[in-house]
TINUKOL-940806 format. One record per residue (C-alpha): chain; residue number from 1; x, y, z. Coordinates in steps of 0.25 Angstrom, whole numbers, plus 5000, padded with zeros to 4 digits. Layout:
// TINUKOL-940806
A/NUM/X/Y/Z .
...
***
This chain:
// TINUKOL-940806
A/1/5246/4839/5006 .
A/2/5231/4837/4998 .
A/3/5229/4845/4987 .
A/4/5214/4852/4989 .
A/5/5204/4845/4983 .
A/6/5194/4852/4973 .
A/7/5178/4849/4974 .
A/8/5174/4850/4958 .
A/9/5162/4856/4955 .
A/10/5163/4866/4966 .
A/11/5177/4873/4967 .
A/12/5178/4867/4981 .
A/13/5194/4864/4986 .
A/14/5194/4855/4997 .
A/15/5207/4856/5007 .
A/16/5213/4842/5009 .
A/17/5226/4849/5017 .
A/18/5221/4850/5029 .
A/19/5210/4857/5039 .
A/20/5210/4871/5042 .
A/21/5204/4882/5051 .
A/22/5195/4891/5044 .
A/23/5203/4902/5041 .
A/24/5215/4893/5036 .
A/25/5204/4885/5027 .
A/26/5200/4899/5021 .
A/27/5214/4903/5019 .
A/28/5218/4891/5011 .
A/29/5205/4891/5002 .
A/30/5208/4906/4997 .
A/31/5224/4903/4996 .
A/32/5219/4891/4986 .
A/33/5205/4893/4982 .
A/34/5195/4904/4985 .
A/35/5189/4902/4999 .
A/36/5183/4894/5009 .
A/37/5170/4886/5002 .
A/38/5156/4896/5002 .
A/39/5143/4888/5000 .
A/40/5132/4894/4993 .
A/41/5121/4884/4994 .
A/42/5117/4870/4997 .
A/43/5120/4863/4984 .
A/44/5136/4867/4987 .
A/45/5134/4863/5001 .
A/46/5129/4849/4997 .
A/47/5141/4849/4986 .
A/48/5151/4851/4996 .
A/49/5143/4838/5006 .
A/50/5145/4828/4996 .
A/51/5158/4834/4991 .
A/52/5168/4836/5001 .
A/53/5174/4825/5009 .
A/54/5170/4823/5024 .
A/55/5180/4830/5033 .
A/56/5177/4828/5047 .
A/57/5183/4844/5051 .
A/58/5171/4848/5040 .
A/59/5175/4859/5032 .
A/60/5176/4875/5032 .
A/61/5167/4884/5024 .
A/62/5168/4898/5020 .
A/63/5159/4904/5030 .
A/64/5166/4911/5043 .
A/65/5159/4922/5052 .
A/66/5162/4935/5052 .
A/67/5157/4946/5061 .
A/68/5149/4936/5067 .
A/69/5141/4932/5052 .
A/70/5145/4920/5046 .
A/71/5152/4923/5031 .
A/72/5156/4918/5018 .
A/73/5170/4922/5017 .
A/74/5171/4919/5002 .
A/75/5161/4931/4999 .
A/76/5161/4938/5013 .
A/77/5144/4935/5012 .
A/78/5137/4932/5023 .
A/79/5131/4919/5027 .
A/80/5117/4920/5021 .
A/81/5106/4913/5032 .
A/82/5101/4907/5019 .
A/83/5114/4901/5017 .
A/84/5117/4895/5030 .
A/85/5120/4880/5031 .
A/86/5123/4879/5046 .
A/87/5123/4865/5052 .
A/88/5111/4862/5064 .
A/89/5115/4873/5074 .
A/90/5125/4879/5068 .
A/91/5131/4890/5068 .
A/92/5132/4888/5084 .
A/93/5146/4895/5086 .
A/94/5149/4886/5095 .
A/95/5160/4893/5108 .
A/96/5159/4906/5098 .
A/97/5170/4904/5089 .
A/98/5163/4896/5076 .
A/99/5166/4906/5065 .
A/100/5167/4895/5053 .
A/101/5160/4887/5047 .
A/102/5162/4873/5042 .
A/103/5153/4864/5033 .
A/104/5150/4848/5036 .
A/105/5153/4842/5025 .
A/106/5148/4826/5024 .
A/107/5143/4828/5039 .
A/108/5132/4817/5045 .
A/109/5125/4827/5048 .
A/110/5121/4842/5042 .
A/111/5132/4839/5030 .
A/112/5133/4852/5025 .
A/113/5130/4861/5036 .
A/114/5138/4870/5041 .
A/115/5144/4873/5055 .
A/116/5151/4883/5063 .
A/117/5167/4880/5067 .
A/118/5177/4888/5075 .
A/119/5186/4893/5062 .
A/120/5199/4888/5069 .
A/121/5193/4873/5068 .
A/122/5201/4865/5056 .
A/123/5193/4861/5045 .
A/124/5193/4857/5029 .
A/125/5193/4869/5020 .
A/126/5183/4869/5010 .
A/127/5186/4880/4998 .
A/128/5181/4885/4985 .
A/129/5187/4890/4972 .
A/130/5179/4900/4967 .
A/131/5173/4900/4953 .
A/132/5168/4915/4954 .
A/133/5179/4925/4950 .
A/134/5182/4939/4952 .
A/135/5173/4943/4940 .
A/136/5164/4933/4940 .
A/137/5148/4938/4941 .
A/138/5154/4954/4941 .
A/139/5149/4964/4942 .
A/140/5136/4961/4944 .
A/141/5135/4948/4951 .
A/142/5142/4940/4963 .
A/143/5148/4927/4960 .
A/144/5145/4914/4968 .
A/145/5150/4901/4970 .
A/146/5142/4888/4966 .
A/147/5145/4875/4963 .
A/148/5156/4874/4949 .
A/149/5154/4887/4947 .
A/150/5148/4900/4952 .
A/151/5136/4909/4949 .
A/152/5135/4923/4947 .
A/153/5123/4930/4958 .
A/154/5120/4944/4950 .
A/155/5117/4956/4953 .
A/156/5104/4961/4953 .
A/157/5101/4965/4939 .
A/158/5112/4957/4934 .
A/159/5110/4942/4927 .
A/160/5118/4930/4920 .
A/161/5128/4921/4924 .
A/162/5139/4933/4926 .
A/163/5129/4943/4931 .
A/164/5133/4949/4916 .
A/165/5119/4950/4909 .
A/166/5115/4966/4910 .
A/167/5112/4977/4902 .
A/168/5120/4989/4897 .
A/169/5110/5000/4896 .
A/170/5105/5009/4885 .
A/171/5116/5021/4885 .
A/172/5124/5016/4895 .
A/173/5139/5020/4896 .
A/174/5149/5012/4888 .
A/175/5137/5008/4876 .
A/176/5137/4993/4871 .
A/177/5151/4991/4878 .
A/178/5146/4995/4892 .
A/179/5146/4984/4902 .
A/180/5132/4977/4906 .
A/181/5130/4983/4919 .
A/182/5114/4984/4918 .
A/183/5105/4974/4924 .
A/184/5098/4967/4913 .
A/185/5086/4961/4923 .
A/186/5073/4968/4917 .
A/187/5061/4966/4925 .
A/188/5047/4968/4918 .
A/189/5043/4980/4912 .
A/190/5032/4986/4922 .
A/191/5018/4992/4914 .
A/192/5010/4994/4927 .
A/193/4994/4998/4925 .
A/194/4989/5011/4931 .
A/195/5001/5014/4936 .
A/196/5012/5026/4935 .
A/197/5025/5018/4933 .
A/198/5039/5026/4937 .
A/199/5051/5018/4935 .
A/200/5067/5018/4937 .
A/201/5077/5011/4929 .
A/202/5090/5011/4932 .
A/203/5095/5000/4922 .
A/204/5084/5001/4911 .
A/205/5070/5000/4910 .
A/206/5063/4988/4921 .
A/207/5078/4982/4923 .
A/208/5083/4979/4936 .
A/209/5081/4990/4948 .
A/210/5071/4997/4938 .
A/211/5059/5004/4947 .
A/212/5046/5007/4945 .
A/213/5036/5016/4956 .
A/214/5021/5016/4954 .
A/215/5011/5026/4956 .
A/216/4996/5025/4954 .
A/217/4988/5035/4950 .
A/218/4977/5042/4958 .
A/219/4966/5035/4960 .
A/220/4972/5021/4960 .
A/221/4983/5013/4970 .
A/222/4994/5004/4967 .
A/223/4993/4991/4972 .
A/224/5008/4985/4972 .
A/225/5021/4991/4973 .
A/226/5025/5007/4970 .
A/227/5039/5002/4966 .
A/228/5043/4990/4959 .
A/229/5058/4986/4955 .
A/230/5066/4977/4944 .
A/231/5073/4966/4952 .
A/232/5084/4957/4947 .
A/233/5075/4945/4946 .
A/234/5067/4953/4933 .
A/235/5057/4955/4941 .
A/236/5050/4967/4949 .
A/237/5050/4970/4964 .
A/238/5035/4968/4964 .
A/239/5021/4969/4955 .
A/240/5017/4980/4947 .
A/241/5009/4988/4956 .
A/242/4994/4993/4949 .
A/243/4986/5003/4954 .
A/244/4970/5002/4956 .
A/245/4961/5012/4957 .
A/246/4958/5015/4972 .
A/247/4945/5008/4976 .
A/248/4932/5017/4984 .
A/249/4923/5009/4991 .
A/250/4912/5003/4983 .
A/251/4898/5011/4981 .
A/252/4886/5004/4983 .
A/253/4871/5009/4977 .
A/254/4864/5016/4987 .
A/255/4849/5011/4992 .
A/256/4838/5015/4982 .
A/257/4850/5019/4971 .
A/258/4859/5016/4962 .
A/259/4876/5019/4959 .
A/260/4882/5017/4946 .
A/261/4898/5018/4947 .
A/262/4908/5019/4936 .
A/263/4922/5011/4938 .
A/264/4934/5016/4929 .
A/265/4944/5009/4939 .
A/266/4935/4997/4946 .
A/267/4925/4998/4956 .
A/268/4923/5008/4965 .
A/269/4938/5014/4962 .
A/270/4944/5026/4957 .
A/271/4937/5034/4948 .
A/272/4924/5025/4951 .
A/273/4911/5033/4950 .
A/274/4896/5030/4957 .
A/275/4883/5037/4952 .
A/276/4873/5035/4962 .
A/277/4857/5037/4959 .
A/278/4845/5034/4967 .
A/279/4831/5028/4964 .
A/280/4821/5036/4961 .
A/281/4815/5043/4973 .
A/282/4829/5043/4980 .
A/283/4839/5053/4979 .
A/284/4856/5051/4980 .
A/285/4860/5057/4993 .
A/286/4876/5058/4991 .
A/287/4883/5059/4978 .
A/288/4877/5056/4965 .
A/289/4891/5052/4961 .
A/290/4903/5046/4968 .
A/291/4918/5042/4961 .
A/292/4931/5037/4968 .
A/293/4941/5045/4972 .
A/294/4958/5041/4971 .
A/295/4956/5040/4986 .
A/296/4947/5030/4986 .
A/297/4933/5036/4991 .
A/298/4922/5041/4984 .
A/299/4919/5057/4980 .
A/300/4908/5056/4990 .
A/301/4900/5050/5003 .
A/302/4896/5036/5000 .
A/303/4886/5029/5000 .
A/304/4877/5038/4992 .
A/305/4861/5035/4996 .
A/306/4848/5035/4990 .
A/307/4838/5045/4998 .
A/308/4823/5045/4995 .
A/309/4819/5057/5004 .
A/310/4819/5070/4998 .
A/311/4827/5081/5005 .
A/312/4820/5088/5017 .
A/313/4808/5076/5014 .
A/314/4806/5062/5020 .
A/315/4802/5048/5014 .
A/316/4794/5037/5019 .
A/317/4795/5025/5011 .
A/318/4787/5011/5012 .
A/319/4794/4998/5006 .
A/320/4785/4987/5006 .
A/321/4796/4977/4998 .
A/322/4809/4985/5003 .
A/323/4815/4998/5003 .
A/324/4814/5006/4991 .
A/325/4809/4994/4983 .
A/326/4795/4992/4974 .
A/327/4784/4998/4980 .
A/328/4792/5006/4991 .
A/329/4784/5020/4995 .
A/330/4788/5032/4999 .
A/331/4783/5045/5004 .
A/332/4790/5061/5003 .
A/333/4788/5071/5013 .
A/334/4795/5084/5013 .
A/335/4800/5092/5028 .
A/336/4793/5104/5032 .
A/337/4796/5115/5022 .
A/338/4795/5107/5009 .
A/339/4788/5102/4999 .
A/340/4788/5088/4992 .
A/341/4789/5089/4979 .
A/342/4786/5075/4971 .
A/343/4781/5063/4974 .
A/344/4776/5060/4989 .
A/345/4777/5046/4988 .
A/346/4784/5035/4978 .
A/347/4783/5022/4976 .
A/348/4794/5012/4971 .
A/349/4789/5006/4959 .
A/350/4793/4992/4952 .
A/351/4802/4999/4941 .
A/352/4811/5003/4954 .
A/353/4807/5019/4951 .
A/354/4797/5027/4962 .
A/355/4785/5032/4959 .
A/356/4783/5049/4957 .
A/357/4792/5059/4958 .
A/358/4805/5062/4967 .
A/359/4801/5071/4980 .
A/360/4809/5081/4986 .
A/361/4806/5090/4994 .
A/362/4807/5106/4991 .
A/363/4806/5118/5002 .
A/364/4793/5126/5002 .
A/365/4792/5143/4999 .
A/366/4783/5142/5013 .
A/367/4794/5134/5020 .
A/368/4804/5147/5015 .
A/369/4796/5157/5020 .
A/370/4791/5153/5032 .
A/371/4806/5151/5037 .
A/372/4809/5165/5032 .
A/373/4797/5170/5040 .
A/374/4803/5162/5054 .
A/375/4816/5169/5051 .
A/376/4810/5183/5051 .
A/377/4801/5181/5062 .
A/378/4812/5176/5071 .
A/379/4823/5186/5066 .
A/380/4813/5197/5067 .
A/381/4812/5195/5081 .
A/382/4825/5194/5085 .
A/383/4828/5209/5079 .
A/384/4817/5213/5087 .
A/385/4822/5207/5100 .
A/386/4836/5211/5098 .
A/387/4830/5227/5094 .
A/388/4821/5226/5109 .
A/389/4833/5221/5118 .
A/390/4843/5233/5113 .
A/391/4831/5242/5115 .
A/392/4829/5237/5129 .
A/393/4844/5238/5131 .
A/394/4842/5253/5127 .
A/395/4833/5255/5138 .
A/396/4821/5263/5129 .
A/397/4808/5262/5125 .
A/398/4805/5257/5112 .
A/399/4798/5267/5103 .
A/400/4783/5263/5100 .
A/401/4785/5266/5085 .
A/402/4797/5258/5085 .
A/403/4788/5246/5094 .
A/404/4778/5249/5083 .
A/405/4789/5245/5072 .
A/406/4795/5235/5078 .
A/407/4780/5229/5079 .
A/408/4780/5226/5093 .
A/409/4767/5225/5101 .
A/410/4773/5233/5114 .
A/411/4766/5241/5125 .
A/412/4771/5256/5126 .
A/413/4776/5251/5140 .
A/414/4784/5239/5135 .
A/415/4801/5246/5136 .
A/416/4813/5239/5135 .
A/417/4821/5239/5148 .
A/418/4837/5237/5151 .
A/419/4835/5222/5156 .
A/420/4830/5218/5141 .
A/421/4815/5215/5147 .
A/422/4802/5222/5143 .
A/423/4796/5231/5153 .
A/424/4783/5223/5154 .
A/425/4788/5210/5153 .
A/426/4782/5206/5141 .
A/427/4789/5201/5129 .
A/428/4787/5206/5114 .
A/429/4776/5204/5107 .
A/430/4779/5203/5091 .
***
């Protein structure tokens, strides 16, 4: 009987005794060695190709499917699509009973690859002796198998060659003696501008699974992420977020006027402020004044303009180069009822200022009166119509002393029927 023949360099135990199905290869690697051979990558896979010898029956590999996805038995992991190395067309489960997998070794064609095998077929056992122990790696990392030797994959948090490298914290149980059972991975620490930063630290200030929220103030908006957090890789889930003052929609100048704007956060954002001014002869129609609001619009209707009419007047202008521009004309007139007070006409001079004074238009004393007159007159008669309907609804004569008050110009013979009419069909006479 051969003795098994160790591969050096990878901990690799080739069976020279015999073939085996599956479950009888398995069963002798774990009696002798550890288990079946895992791969973990190419490199071990072309280490095995130009190791072993050819065997025309191939070899088994520790990879078997289970509840119907195909499985590392060493570490009870699945099979990763990452990982896979299945020959051209393979896995095909060929008749629906190919469970196993075997692995070409020095095949013509697609050495290396693997297949898959009914587990009862007869093939070389291929196993490994472990180089991680129990311990190796713990508590915070899982051992894995490479090429002479092993390498320790840490938990998140947790670094060097064991996964030992941690950091016992300020006041933690057990003092100097306690065991290192804190992440030592520190990202960054985070300053962001404008912004009101509220953090989380479970394992110290900016370690791993620190996190940070974000809120901007009123006014502004935060471009980035609300919530950053510290990753294993020292590094955090995203940028440092800022915030920028909310944006309003630019202001321009209005015809014949000007705007003079003050920016404490840039151009037309929050807290911005517009003064607005017209040329001589102009007036601002709108709000001399305008700022920003936090919700992005200005305090006001926009746009502001530049009105040359006076209230309750009109203006005619002439522009001989362009409107409103040197040598421009125009004339004021005032509506019915008011007067023009100021300059009737104005001319645009060559230092950009109008001739005489600004015009407006003011309401007349005779205007007042005259509407105060209309509204007697026309409420006087309504009392007097109102007072002859309920003395014809009575069905007497009116008095002549109180005709005579009254002022009306009425024959003796003029009375006031039941039907609302006068007697002699004539209307009042006032």
């Amino acid at each position: 009987m051969l003795a098994p023949t160790l591969l050096s360099g990878f901990g690799l135990q080739l069976c020279n005794q015999g073939i085996y199905s599956w479950e009888q290869a398995r069963n002798y690697c774990r009696t002798f060695f550890t288990d079946l051979v895992a791969i973990q990558n190419k490199e071990e896979i072309g280490y095995l190709n130009a190791t072993l010898p050819f065997h025309k029956q191939y070899y088994w590999i520790g990879i078997r499917k289970q509840n119907s996805v195909w499985t590392w038995v060493g570490t009870n992991k699945a099979l990763t699509k990452e990982a896979e190395n299945w020959a051209k067309g393979e896995p095909n489960n060929r008749r629906s009973n190919q469970d196993c997998v075997e692995i070409y070794i020095k095949r013509q064609q697609e050495a290396g690859k693997w297949n898959d095998e009914p587990c009862h077929k007869r093939k070389t056992a291929l196993c490994y002796k472990a180089s991680c122990q129990a311990s190796t790696c713990r508590p915070h990392g899982e051992c894995v198998e490479v090429i002479e030797s092993y390498r320790c994959e840490c938990h998140p948090g947790f670094e060097g060659d064991e996964c030992d490298t941690g950091e016992c914290l300020a006041g933690s149980a057990g003092g100097q003696g306690a065991p290192k059972d804190s992440p030592s991975v520190q990202c960054p620490t985070l300053n962001p501008k404008g912004a009101r930063m509220t953090c989380s630290h479970p394992f110290g200030d900016f370690r791993y699974n620190s996190t940070c929220d974000f809120v901007c103030p009123e006014g502004f908006e935060r471009r980035g992420a609300g919530t950053l957090q510290c990753l294993a890789s020292r590094q955090w889930s995203a940028e440092t977020p800022t915030c920028a003052a909310v944006a309003c929609p630019e202001l321009a100048a209005p015809k014949s006027g000007q705007v003079n704007c003050s920016h404490p956060h840039g151009a037309s954002a929050f807290s911005s402020t517009c003064d607005f001014s017209c040329q001589e002869g102009f007036e601002v129609t709108g709000s001399e004044r305008l700022w920003c609001t936090a919700g992005g619009a200005w305090s006001g209707p926009s746009p502001v303009r530049c009105s040359g009419a006076p209230e309750h007047g009109q203006m005619n202008c002439s522009h001989l180069y362009g409107s409103f521009t040197f040598t421009s004309t125009c004339a004021f007139s005032c509506q019915p009822g008011f007067e023009l007070k100021g300059s009737q006409s104005r001319v645009c001079m060559a230092m950009r200022t109008w001739t005489g004074d600004t015009p407006r238009c003011r309401g007349t004393v005779g205007a007042h009166t005259s509407a105060l007159v209309v509204a007697g007159v026309v409420l006087s008669g309504t009392l007097l119509a109102l007072l002859a309907k309920r003395l014809s609804d009575r069905g007497t004569e009116t008095p002549p002393a109180a005709r005579a008050r009254l002022g009306w110009g009425l024959s003796d013979r003029v009375v006031t029927e039941t039907q609302g009419g006068w007697a002699d069909g004539k209307g009042l006479e006032m």
